[in-house]
N, C-alpha and C positions, 0 to 999 in steps of 0.2 A: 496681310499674310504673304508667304514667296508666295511666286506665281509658279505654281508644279503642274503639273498636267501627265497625270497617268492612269490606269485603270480603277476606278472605284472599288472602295473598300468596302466589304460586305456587312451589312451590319451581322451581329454577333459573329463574326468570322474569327478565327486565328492565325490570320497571314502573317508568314515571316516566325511562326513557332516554331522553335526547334528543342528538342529532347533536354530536360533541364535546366532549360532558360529561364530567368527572371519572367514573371507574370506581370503586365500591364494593362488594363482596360481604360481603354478610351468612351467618353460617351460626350460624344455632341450630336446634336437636331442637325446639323450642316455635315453632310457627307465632304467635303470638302478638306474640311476640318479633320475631319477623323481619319481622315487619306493621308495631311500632310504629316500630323500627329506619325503614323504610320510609318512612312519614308524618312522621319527624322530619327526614328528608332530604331526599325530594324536590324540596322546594321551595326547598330551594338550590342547583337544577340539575345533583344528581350524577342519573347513572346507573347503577340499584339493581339488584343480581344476588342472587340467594341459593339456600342449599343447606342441607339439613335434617343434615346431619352433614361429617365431614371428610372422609371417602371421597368423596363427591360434589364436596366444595372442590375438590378436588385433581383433581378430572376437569372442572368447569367453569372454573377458573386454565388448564389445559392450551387450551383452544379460546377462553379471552379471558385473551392474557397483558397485554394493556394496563391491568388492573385493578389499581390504586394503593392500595387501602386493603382491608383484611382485619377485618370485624368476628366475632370469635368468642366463640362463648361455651366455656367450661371444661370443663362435664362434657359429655359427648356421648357416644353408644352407636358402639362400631366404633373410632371415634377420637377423643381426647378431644383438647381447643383447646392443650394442650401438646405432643402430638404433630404437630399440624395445623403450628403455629406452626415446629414443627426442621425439617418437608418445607417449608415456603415456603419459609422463609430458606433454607435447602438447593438447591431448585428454583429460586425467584424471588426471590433477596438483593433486589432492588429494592422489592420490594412491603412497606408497613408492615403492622405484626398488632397491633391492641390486641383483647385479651380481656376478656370483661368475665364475670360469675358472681354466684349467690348463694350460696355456699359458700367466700367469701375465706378465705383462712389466709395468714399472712404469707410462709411457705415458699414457696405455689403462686404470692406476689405477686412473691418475689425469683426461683425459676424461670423464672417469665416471662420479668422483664428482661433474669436472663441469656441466655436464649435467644435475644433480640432484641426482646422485643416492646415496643411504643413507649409504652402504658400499657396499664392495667388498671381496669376498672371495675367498681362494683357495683352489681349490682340490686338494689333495683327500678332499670330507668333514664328520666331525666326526659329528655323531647324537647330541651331544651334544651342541657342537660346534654352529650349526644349530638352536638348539631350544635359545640357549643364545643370539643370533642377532634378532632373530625373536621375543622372546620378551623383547628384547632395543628396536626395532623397534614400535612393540607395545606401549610401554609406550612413545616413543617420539609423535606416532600416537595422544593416549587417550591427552596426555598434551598438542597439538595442538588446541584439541580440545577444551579443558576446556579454554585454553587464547582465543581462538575462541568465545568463549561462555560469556568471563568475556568481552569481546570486544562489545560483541553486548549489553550485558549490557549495560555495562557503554556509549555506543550509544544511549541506548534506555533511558536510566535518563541522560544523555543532551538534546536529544529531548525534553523530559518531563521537564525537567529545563528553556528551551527557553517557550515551551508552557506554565509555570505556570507565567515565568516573562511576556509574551505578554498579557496573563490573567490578571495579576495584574496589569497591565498598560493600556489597555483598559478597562477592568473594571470597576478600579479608576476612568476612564475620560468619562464613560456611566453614570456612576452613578453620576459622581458630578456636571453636569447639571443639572438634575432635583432634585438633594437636595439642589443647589443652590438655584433654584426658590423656592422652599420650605422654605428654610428659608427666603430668602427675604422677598414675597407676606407674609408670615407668619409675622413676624415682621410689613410690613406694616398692614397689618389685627390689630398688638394688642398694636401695636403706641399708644399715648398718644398724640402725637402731630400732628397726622395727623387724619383730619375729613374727611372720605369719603360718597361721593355720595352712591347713592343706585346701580348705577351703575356702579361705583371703584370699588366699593365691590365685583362687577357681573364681573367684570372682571378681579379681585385677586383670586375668586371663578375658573372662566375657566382656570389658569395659574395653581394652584395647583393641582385641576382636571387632565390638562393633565399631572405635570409632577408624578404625582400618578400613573397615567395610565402607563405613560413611566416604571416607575419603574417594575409595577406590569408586562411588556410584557418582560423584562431582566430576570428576574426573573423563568418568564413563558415559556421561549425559553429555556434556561437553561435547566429544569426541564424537557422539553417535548422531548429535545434533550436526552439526558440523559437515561430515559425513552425509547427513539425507537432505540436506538443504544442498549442497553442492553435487548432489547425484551422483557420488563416488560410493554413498555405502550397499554393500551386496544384502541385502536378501535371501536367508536360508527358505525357500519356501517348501510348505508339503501339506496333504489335506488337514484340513484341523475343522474337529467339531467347534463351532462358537460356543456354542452352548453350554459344552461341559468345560468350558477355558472360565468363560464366567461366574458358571457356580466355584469353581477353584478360588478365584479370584474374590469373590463374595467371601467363601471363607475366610482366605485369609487375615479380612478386614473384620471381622469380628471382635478381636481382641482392645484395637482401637475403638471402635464404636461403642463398644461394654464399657468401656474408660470415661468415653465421655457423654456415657449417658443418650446416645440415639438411637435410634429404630432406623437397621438398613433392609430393606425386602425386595429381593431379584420376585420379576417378572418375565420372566422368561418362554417365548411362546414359541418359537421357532426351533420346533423340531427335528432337528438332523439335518440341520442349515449347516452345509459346508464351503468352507474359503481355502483358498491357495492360497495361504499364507506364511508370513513368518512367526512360528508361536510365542517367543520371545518379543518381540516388537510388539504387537498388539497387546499381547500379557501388561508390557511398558505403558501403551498407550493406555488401556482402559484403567491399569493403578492408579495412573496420572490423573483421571478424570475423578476418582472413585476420592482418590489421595484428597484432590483438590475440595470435592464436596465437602468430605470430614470435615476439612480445615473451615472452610467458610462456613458452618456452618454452627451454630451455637448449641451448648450441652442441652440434650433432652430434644434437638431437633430429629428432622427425618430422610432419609437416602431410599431414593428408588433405584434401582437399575433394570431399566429396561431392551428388550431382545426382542425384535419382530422383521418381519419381510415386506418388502412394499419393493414389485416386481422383482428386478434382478441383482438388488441390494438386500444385506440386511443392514436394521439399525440398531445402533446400540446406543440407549438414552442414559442420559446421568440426572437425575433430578434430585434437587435438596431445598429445602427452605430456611435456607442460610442467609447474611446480609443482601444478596442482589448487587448488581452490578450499575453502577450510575452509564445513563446511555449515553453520554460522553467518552465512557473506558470501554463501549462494548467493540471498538474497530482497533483498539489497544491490548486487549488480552494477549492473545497470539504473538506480542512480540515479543524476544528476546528480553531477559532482566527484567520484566514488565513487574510492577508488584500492585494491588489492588492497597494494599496498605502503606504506610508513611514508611521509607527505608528508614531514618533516622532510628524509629523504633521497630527494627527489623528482630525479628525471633528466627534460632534456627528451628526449633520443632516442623516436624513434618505433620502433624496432625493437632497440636495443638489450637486452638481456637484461634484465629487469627493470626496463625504460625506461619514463618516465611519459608525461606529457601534460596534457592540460585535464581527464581522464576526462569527455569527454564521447561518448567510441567508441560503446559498449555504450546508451547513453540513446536516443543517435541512431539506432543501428541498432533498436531496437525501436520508434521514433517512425514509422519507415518504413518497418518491415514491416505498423507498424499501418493505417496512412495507407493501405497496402494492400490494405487487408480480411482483414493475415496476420496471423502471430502469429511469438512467437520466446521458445525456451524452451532451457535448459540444464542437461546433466549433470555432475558430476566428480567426481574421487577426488583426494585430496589424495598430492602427490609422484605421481600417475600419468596426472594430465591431463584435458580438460573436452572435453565435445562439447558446442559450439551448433547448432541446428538453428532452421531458418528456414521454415517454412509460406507458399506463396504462392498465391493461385489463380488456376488457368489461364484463359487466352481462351476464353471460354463460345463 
């Protein structure tokens, strides 16, 4: 090795660290070694760690895992640099290992590599030498990283390409029912050959109406999703009973549920449980949940909703014994366009048995529990039904 001659390096020290430098640890049994290691690098502004065996490695790696480059040497007492090298890549796959030794054998050179290590060096080693592996190593590190990086990319605009083609295609089939009825009733409406009653009329009037409405609430969900995910949408807030929002809310679902045949029964126990809230939004949120049960749920099943306190929340549960959620789709619900059903065979109905939509229910409902300082999380069993539950917090 040069013959250097200067202060000894410390074991586990970091001389010559400076404020986001590259990480290096050196470990050899020869102080010597781990010195010259030291003066051959410094000064191309790594920050130098070292440890006098691999037991030590592996307990200084543990409290600095940002260290990028592993210099080892081969023989070592406790643990030698081939054992040292199976626990990194083991522990910290990230981190490179070249070894270096003055007792090369070709076998200990081809163990190496297969173990991972990125080369192999022999002693004696020149300063020079040293900094030229150290930064190959480097640039193989940095280019790792950058494919790493174009990877997740081009990940993340697949994603985005599935998500805009399931957009385009739910969409297209939200929207083209009620422009269908639109133009139909529309056409009937300005026929020439058809003479309507006063009450044809009254009831071309309601068909247009709703799918106006239809349009206008795609539209409106969109927009307000959009909005609470990007923390742009305002919040009307003001006190609001829960309680009596939910029995409203219960109501209203009546008429659906009589259709298809299930039993919905509020549970309601929290009495004069009040939120600072927005009464529109959560109205949104809990239809959502309520909407969503109906749906998955099969004629002649059952809907709970539940309303209780547990400390400075209340909860609002949704329970149905409808299909269940395969636990595969249960960290998938929540996203954007998600559908628990085939889109191919997508349904507009909002309540009908396995009936689609935008999927954007479930997105929306957790946009605006968040929005609320709540959260919203859920359980299921497949073929035996899901409970959401809704975290709010009370009027302090």
């Amino acid at each position: 090795m040069d013959a250097l001659v200067a202060p000894p390096l410390s074991v586990n020290s970091n001389h010559g660290a400076r404020h986001g430098a590259a990480k290096i640890l050196i470990v050899d049994d020869e102080r010597v070694v781990r010195h010259v290691c030291q003066l051959s690098l410094e000064q191309d502004n790594y920050a130098i760690f070292a440890a006098e065996n691999g037991i030590k490695a592996m307990e200084l790696l543990r409290s600095e895992p940002e260290v990028a480059i592993v210099l080892s040497d081969l023989k070592m007492p406790g643990m030698n640099g081939l054992e040292l090298l199976h626990a990194i890549k083991r522990d910290f796959p990230h981190i490179e290992v070249i070894i270096m030794t003055g007792f090369a054998t070709i076998e200990n050179a081809i163990e190496a590599m297969k173990l991972g290590a990125y080369d192999f060096l022999l002693k004696p080693l020149k300063a020079e030498q040293i900094r030229l592996v150290i930064n190959k190593c480097r640039e193989k590190i940095s280019l790792s990283r950058e494919n790493l990086a174009l990877k997740r990319a081009n990940e993340t605009l697949r994603e985005l390409q599935i998500a805009k083609d399931k957009f385009i295609a739910i969409t297209s089939h939200e929207l083209r029912t009620p422009v269908s009825h639109l133009r139909g009733y529309l056409a009937i409406l300005n026929g020439e050959d058809h003479k309507l009653s006063p009450e044809e009329k009254n009831d071309c009037m309601r068909v247009i109406n709703a799918a106006v409405l239809d349009l206008e609430q795609i539209v409106t969900d969109m927009v307000d999703l959009m909005a609470l995910e990007q923390g742009t949408f305002s919040l009307r807030r003001e006190d609001l009973n829960i309680k009596e929002l939910l029995e409203g809310i219960v109501q209203e679902f009546r008429l659906a549920v009589q259709e298809r045949r299930q039993t919905m029964t509020p549970h309601l126990d929290c009495d004069g449980c009040m939120l600072y809230a927005d009464r529109l939004q959560i109205k949104i949120m809990v239809s959502e949940l309520i909407q969503n049960a109906v749906k998955f749920t099969p004629d002649y099943g059952r809907i709970d909703v539940f309303l209780s306190q547990e400390g400075d929340f209340c909860v609002i549960a949704v329970r149905d014994t409808g299909v269940g959620i395969r636990p595969e789709d249960l960290g998938k619900i929540f996203e954007k366009f998600y559908e628990l059903q085939d889109s191919d065979h997508h349904s507009s109905s909002k309540t009908g048995f396995m009936g689609g939509g935008l999927g954007l229910g479930l997105s929306l409902a957790r946009a605006i529990a968040e929005a609320h300082d709540g959260g919203i999380k859920v359980s299921s069993e497949l073929n035996r039904g899901s409970t959401f539950q809704v975290y709010l917090p009370l009027k302090g």
